[in-house]
C-alpha positions in Angstrom: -2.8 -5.1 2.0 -3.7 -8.7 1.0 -6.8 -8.7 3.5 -8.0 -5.5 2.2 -7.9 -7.0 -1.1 -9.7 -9.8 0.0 -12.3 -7.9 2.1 -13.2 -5.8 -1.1 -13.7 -8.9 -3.7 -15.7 -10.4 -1.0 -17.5 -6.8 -0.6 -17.8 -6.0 -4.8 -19.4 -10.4 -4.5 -21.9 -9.4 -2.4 -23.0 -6.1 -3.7 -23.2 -7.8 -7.2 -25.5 -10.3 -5.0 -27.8 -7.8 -4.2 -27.8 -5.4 -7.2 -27.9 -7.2 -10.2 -28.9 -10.9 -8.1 -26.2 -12.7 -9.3 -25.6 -16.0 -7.9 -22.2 -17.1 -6.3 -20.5 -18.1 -8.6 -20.9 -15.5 -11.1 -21.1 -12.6 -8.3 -17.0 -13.6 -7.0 -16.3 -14.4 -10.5 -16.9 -10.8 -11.7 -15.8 -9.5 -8.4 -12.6 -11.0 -8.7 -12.4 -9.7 -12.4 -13.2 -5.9 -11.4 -10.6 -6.4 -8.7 -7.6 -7.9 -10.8 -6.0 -5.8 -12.0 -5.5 -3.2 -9.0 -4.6 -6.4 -6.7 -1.6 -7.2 -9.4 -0.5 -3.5 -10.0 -0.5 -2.9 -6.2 1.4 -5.8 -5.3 4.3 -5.5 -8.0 4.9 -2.1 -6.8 5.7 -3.1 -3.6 7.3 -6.4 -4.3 10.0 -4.2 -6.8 10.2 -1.6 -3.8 11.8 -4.4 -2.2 14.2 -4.7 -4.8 16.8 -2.2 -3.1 16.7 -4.5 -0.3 17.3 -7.6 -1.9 20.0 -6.4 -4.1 22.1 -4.6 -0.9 25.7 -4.9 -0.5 27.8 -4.2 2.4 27.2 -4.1 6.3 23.7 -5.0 7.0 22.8 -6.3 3.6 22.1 -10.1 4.9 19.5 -8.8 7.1 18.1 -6.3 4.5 18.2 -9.0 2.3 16.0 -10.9 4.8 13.3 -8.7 5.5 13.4 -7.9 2.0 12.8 -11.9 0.6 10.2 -11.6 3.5 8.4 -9.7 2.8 8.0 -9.9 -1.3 7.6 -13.7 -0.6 5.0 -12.8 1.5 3.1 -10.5 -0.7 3.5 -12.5 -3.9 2.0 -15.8 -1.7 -0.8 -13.6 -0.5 -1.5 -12.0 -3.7 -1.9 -15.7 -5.3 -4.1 -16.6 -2.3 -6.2 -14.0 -2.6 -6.8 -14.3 -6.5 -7.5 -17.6 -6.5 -8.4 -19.6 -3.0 -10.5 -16.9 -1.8 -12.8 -17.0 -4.5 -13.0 -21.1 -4.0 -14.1 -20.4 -0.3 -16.5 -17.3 -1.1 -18.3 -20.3 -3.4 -18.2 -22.7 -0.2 -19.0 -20.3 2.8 -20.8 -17.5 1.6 -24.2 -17.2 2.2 -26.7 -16.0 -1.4 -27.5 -12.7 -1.0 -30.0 -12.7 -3.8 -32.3 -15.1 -2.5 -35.6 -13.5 -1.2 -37.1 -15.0 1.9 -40.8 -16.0 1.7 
C-alpha cells in the first residue's frame, strides 16, 4: 500500500508536469497535496484494524500482538516516508517533464 501511494504522487507530479508545466517543486507539492488525505484515511484504517490484535488476550495473544505492532509500525513509518521523503527525492531525482527540447 505505501508503494502504491508513492507510485501515484510520483504519477499525479508528473502529469502536473506535463499538463499545466509545473516545475518540480510545485508539480510534487500539489501532488502530494491531492494525495493527502486518501494516503492518511487509508492508512488509519488499517492501522486501527490492527487494534484487535494488539489488544488480544489469552493463548496466542503475544504473537498476535506481534504481527499486530508489526505491522501498524510498519504502516505508520511508511506512511511518514511517503508524505514527506518521497517528495524530497522526487525534487532530487526526477527528471522536468515540462521542459521542451529544442
Amino acid at each position: 500500500m505505501v508503494s502504491k501511494n508513492g507510485i501515484l504522487i510520483v504519477e499525479f507530479a508528473n502529469q502536473l508536469q506535463v499538463e499545466r508545466g509545473l516545475d518540480k517543486i510545485k508539480a510534487v507539492i500539489e501532488a502530494a497535496a491531492i494525495r493527502l488525505r486518501p494516503i492518511i484515511m487509508t492508512s488509519l484504517a488499517l492501522i486501527f484494524a490492527m487494534v484487535p490484535l494488539l489488544i488480544a488476550v489469552g493463548p496466542g495473544a503475544e504473537s498476535r500482538f506481534a504481527i499486530g505492532l508489526t505491522i501498524s509500525a510498519g504502516l505508520g513509518i511508511g506512511t511518514l516516508f511517503t508524505i514527506f521523503v518521497l517528495p524530497a527525492f522526487y525534487i532530487l531525482l526526477a527528471r522536468d517533464h515540462n521542459k521542451t527540447t529544442h
